[in-house]
N, C-alpha and C positions, 0 to 999 in steps of 0.2 A: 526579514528574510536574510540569509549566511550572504554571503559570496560564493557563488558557484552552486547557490542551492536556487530551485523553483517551487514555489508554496504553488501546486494546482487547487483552485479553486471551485468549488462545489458545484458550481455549473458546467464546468468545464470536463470534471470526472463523470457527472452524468453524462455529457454527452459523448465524450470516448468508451463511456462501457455501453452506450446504448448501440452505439456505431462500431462496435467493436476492435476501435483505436489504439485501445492500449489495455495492457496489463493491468491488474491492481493487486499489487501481493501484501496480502495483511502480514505482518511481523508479530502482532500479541500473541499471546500461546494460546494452547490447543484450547484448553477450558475456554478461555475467552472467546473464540472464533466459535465453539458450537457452539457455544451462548445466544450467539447473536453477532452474524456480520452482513458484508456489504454484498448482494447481490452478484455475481459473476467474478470476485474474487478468491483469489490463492489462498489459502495457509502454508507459512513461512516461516514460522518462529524467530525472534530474534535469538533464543538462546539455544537454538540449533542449527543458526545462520551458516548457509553451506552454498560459498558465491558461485561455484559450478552449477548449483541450481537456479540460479541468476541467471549467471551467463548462458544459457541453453532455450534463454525466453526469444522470442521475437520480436519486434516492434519494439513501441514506446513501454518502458515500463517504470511504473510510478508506487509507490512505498505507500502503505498508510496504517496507523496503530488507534490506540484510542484516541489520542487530542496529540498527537507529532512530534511526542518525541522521540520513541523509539525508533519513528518512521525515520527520522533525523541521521542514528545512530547507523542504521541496512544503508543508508546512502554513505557513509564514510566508511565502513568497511567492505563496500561495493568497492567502493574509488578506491581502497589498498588495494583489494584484489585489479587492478586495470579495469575494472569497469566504467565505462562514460558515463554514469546513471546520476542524473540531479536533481530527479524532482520527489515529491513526497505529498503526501492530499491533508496537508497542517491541522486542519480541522478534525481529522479521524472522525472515527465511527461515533464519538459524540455530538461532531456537529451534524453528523448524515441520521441521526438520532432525531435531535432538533429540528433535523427538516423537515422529518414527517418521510425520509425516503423508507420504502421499501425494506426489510429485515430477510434476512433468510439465516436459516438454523441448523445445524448439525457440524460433520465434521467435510462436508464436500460443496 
């Protein structure tokens, strides 16, 4: 883990999307995202990253890509834009793969 970053941890993501705690804004591109993402998750892009669409979220809001590093990348140009944002779900949509969670498909 960085300094100043939070790796959320796969138990911990379920239970804030199940409770509805916190945000979770996938960063991969679109193709990726209707492929196959995380249940009650964003699409975000990081190559259309636009932190006013950040800033406009509510609550806890945590970053996740395929396996963390892009996820990495939305939290350091969060933080140029003055965002407080430091967490990121490190394991991405491959370990929530791995775990057997739940998939959903499209662009929504």
């Amino acid at each position: 883990m960085r300094a100043g970053i939070k790796d959320v941890r796969l138990d911990e993501l379920r239970d804030g999307l199940a409770s509805g705690t916190l945000t979770l804004v996938d960063v991969r591109e679109p193709h990726e995202f209707a492929a196959g993402h995380i249940p009650g998750s964003m699409s975000h892009p990081l190559s259309t990253f636009d932190p006013e669409v950040i800033r406009k979220l509510h609550g806890r809001v945590v970053f996740s890509c395929a396996a963390g590093v892009r996820s990495l990348k939305a939290i350091e140009w969060a933080q140029a834009a003055g965002l407080p944002l430091t967490e990121h779900y490190a394991g991405g949509f491959k370990e929530w793969l791995m775990s057997g969670g739940p998939v959903a498909y499209g662009a929504d």
